[in-house]
C-alpha positions as CSV (number, residue, x, y, z in Angstrom):
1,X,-16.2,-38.5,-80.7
2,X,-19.1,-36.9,-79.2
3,X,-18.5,-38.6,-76.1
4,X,-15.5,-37.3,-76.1
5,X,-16.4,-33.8,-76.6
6,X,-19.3,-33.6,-74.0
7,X,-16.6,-35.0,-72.0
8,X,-14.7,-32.1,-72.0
9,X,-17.6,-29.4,-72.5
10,X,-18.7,-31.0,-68.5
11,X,-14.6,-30.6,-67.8
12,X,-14.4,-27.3,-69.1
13,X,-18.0,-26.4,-67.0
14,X,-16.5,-27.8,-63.9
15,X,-12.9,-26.1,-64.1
16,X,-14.5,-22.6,-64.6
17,X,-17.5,-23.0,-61.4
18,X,-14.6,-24.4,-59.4
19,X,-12.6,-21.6,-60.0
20,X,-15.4,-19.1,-59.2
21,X,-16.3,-21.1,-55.7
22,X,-12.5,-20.4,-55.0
23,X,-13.2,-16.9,-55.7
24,X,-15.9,-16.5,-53.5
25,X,-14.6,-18.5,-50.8
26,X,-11.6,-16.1,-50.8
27,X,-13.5,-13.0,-50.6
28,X,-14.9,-11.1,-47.8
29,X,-18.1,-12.5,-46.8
30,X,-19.6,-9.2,-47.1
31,X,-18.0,-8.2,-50.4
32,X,-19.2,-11.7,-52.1
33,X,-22.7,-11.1,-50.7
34,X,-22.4,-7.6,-52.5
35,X,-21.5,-9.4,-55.6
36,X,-24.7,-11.7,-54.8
37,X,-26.9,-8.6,-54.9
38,X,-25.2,-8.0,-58.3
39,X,-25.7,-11.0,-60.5
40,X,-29.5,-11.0,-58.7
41,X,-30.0,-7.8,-60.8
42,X,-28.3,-9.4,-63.7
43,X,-30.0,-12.4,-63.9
44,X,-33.6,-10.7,-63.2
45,X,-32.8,-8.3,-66.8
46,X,-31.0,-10.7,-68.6
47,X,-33.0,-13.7,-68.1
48,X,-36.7,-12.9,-69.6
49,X,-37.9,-16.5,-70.0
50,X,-37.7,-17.4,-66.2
51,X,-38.4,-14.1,-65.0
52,X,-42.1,-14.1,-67.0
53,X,-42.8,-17.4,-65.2
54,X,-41.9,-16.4,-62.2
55,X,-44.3,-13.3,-62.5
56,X,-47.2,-15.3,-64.0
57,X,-46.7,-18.0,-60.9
58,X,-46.0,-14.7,-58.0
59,X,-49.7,-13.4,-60.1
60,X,-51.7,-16.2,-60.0
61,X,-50.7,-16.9,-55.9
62,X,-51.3,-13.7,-54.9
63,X,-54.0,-12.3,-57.6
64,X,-55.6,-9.3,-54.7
65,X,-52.3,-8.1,-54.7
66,X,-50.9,-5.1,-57.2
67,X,-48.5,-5.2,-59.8
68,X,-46.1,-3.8,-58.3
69,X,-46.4,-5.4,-55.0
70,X,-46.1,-9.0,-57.1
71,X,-42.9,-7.2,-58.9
72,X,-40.6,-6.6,-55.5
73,X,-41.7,-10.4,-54.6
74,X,-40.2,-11.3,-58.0
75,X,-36.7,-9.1,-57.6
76,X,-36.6,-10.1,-54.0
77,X,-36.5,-14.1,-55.1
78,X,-33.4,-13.3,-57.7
79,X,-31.9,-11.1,-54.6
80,X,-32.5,-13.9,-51.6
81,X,-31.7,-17.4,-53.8
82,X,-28.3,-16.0,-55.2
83,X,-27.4,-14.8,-51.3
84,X,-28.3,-18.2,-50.5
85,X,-26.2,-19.8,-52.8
86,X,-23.4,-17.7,-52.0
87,X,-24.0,-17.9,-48.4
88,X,-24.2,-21.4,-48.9
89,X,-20.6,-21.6,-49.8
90,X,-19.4,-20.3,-46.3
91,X,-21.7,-22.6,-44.1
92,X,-19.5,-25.2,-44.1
93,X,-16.9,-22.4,-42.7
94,X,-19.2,-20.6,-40.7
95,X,-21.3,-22.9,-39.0
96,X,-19.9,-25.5,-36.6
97,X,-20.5,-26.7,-32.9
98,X,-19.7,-23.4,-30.9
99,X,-20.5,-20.8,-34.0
100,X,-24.1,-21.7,-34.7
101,X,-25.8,-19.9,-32.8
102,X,-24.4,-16.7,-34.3
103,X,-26.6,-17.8,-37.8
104,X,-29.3,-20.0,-36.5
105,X,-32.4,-19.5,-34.4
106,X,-33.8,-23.0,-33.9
107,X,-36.5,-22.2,-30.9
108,X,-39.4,-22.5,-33.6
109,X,-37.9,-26.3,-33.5
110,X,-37.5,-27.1,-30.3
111,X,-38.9,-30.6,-30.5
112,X,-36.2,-31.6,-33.5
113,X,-34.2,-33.6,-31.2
114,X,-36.7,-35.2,-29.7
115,X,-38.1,-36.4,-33.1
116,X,-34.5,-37.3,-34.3
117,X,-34.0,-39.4,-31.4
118,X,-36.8,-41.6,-31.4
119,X,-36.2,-44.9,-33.3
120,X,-39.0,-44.2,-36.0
121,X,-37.6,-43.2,-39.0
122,X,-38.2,-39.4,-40.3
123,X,-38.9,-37.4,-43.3
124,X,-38.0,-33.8,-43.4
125,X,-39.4,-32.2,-45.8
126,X,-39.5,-29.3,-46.8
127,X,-39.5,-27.0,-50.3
128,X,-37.2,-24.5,-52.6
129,X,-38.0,-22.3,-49.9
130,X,-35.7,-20.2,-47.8
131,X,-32.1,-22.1,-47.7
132,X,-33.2,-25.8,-47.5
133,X,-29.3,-26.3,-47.3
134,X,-29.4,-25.2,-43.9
135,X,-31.8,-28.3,-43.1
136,X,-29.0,-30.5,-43.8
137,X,-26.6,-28.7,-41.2
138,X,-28.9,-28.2,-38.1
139,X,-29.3,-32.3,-36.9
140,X,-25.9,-32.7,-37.8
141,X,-24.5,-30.0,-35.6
142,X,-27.2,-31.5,-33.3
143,X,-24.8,-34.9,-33.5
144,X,-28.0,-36.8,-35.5
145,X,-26.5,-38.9,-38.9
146,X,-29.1,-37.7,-41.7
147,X,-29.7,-38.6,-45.3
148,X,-30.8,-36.5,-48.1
149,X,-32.7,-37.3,-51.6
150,X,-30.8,-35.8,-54.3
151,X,-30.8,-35.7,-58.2
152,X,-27.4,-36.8,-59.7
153,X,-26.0,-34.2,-61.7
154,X,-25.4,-34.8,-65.6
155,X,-22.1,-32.8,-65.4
156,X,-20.3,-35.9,-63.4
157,X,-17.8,-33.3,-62.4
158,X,-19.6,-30.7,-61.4
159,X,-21.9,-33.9,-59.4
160,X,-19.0,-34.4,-57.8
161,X,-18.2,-30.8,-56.5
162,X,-21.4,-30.7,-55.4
163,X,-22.4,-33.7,-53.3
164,X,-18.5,-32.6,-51.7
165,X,-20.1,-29.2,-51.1
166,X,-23.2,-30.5,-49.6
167,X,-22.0,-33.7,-47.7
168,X,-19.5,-31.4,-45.6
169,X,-22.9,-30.5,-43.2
170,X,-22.3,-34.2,-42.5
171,X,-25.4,-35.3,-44.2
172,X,-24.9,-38.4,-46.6
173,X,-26.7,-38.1,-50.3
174,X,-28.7,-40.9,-51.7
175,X,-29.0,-40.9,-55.8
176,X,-32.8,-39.4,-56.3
177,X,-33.3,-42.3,-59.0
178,X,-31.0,-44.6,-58.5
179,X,-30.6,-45.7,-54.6
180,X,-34.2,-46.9,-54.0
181,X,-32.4,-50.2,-52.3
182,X,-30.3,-47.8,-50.2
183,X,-33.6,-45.4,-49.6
184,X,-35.8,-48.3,-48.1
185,X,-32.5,-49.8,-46.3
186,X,-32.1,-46.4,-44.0
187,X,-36.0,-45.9,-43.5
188,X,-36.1,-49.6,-42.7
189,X,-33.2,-49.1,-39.9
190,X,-34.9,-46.1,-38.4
191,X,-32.8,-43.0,-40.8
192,X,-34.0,-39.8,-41.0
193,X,-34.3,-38.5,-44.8
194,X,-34.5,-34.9,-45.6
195,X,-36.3,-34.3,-49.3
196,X,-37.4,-31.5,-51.2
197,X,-41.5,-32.0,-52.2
198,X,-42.7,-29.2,-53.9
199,X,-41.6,-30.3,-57.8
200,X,-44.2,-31.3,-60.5
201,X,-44.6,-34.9,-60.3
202,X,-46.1,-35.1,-64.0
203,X,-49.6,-36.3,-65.2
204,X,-49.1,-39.2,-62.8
205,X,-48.7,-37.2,-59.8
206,X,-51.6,-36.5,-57.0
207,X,-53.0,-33.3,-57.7
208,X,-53.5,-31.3,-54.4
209,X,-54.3,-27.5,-53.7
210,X,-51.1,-25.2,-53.6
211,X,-52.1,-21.6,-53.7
212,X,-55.9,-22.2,-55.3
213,X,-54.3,-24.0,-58.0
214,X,-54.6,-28.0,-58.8
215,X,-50.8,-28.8,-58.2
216,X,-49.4,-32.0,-59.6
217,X,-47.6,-33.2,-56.4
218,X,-45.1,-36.4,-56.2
219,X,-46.8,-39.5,-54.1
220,X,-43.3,-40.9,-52.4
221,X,-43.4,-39.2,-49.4
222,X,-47.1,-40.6,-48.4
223,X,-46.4,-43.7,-49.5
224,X,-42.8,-43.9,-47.5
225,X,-44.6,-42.0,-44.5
226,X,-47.0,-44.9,-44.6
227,X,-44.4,-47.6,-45.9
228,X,-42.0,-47.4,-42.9
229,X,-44.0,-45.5,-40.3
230,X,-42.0,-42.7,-40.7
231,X,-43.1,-39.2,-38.8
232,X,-43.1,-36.3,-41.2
233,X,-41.5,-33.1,-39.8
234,X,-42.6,-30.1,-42.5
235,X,-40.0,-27.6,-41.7
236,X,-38.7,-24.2,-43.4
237,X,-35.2,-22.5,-42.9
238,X,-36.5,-19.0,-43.8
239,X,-33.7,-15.8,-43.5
240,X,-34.6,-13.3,-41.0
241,X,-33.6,-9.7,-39.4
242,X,-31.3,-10.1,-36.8
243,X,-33.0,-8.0,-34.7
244,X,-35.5,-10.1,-34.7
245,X,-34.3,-13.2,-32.7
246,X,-31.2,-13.3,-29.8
247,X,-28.6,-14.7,-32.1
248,X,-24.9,-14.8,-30.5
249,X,-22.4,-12.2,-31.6
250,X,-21.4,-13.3,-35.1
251,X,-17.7,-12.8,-36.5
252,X,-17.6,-9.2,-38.1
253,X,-18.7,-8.9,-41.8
254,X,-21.0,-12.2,-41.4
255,X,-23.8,-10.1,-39.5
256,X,-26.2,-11.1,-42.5
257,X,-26.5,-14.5,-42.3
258,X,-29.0,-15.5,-40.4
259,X,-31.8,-18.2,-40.3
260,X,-34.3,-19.6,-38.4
261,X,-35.6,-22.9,-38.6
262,X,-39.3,-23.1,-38.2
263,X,-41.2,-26.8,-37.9
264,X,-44.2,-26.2,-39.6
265,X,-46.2,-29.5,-38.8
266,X,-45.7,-32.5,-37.6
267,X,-47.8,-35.2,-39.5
268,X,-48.4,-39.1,-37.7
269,X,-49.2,-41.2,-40.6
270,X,-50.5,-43.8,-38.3
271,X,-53.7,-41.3,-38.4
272,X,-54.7,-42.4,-42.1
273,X,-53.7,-45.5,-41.9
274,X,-56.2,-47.9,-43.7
275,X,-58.1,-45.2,-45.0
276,X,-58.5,-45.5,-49.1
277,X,-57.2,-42.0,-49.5
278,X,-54.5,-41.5,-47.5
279,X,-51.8,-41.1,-49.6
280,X,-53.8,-37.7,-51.1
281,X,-55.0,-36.9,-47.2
282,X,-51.5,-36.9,-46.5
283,X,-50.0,-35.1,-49.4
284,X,-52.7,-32.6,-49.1
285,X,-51.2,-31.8,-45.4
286,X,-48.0,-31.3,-45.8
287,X,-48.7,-29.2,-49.2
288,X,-50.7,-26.8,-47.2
289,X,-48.3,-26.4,-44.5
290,X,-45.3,-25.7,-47.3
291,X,-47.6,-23.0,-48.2
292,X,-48.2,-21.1,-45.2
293,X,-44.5,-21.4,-44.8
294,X,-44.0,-19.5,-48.7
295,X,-47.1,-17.0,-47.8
296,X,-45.2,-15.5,-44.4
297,X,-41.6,-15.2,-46.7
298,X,-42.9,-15.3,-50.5
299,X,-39.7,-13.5,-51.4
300,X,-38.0,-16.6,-50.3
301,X,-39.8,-18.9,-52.3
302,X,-38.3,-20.5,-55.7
303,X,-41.0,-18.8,-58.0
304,X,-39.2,-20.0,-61.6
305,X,-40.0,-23.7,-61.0
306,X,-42.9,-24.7,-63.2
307,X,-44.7,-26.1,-60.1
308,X,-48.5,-26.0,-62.0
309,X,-47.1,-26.7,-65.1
310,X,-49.4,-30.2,-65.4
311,X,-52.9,-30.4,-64.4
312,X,-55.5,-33.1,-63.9
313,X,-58.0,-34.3,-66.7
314,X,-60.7,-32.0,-64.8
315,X,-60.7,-28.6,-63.7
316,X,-61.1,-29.8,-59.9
317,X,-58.4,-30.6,-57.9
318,X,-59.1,-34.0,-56.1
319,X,-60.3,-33.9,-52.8
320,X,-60.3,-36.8,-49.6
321,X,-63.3,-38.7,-49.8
């Protein structure tokens, strides 16, 4: 019976977001991004809980800065992730072959093809940060096959709209817990994976620096990097002005999407290699250079995530011997 009845709770979830994705979709894109700017405002007043930790986290990153500086970092998260997520529902409209260059500056990563077309495999990786859907889109307009490290959704309707949503880019999902076989097959082969690495891993995690702060950080991508010899490419898809970048004429009422995709670092595992700590060497690395990604756009960073939420035995974090 209760089967039955979450059964049709996720049903009834599913029918209702479906219909609003249809709603969007059918709108304007500049009236649904007006709508966007809308539920931002909602959601920051009606939504205390998450709004406090964002504040506390925005405080505690940025303590030399005032209260009210913190504050507009705070509104302008709730204002730039719902755009995203709207904005996210016309990409697979919106950007193709001949139309990208109307959203997407992709100078700051001119050596992406180079790196997807060697035969190592790859990790992109990259954070809640800017619209890390728009990761997904670029090698595949590029003509590169890519993988991406998802969670499955408890809602399996609702899991299903969304892989369908996401898997349009022409990047294929693999189950965050439950394809490790399929994982290790396409690093193995030479795939390139984009994942998201800026969650807290729990008590077991590697605790790096992140702001100042101890952050409990998730070992997998060191241990794939060095694993399969896989290149890690730390990359951001930050929105920008357009008038800050030569972006092709876009279609009239999408002039404000647009993104530029910025390679951050490029980390060779084969440098630690051997070395006792190179899985925290590593994950230090590519942690730092997420952050000076967040501190150039911290508007665009996902500030509601309890990223410091566990923290190691001692009060220092653990450095490379």
């Amino acid at each position: 019976m209760a089967r039955r009845r979450r059964r049709s709770i996720d049903w009834a979830v599913y029918v209702i977001l479906r219909l609003v994705v249809c709603l969007v979709q059918a709108l304007p894109v500049w009236l649904a991004l007006a709508a966007a700017e809308g539920i931002a405002w909602l959601l920051y007043h009606t939504v205390p809980s998450r709004r406090r930790i964002a504040q506390a986290n925005v405080a505690a990153a940025f303590p030399d800065w005032s209260p009210a500086r913190q504050q507009r970092v705070v509104l302008g998260m709730y204002r730039h992730f719902v755009r995203a997520v709207v904005e996210g529902l016309f990409l697979s409209r919106k950007l193709h072959l001949h139309t990208w260059r109307a959203y997407l500056d992709i100078r700051q990563a001119s050596q992406l093809p180079e790196v997807l077309l060697d035969a190592r495999p790859v990790l992109l990786v990259t954070g809640h940060f800017g619209n890390w859907e728009v990761g997904g889109y670029v090698p595949a307009l590029l003509g590169f096959q890519t993988y991406a490290i998802a969670r499955v959704l408890d809602n399996p309707y609702l899991d299903r709209l969304v892989r369908r949503l996401r898997q349009s880019s022409g990047q294929t999902l693999i189950a965050k817990k439950d394809d490790f076989e399929r994982l290790t097959a396409v690093l193995a082969s030479g795939g390139k994976v984009a994942t998201l690495a800026d969650q807290d891993a729990g008590p077991r995690g590697v605790f790096v620096p992140f702001f100042g702060r101890a952050a409990s950080t998730h070992k997998a991508v060191a241990l794939m990097a060095l694993e399969f010899d896989a290149l890690i490419v730390v990359l951001g898809m930050p929105r920008i002005p357009r008038s800050s970048r030569r972006f092709a004429p876009p279609p009239p009422g999408s002039e404000e999407i647009c993104y530029a995709v910025e390679i951050e670092e490029v980390i060779e595992p084969r440098d630690y290699a051997g070395l006792p700590n190179a899985v925290v060497r590593i994950t230090e690395r590519y942690t730092a250079a997420l952050e000076r990604l967040i501190r150039r756009h911290p508007q665009q960073y996902f500030w509601v995530h309890r990223r410091w939420k566990h923290q190691p035995r001692s009060s220092a974090v653990r450095q490379a011997a």
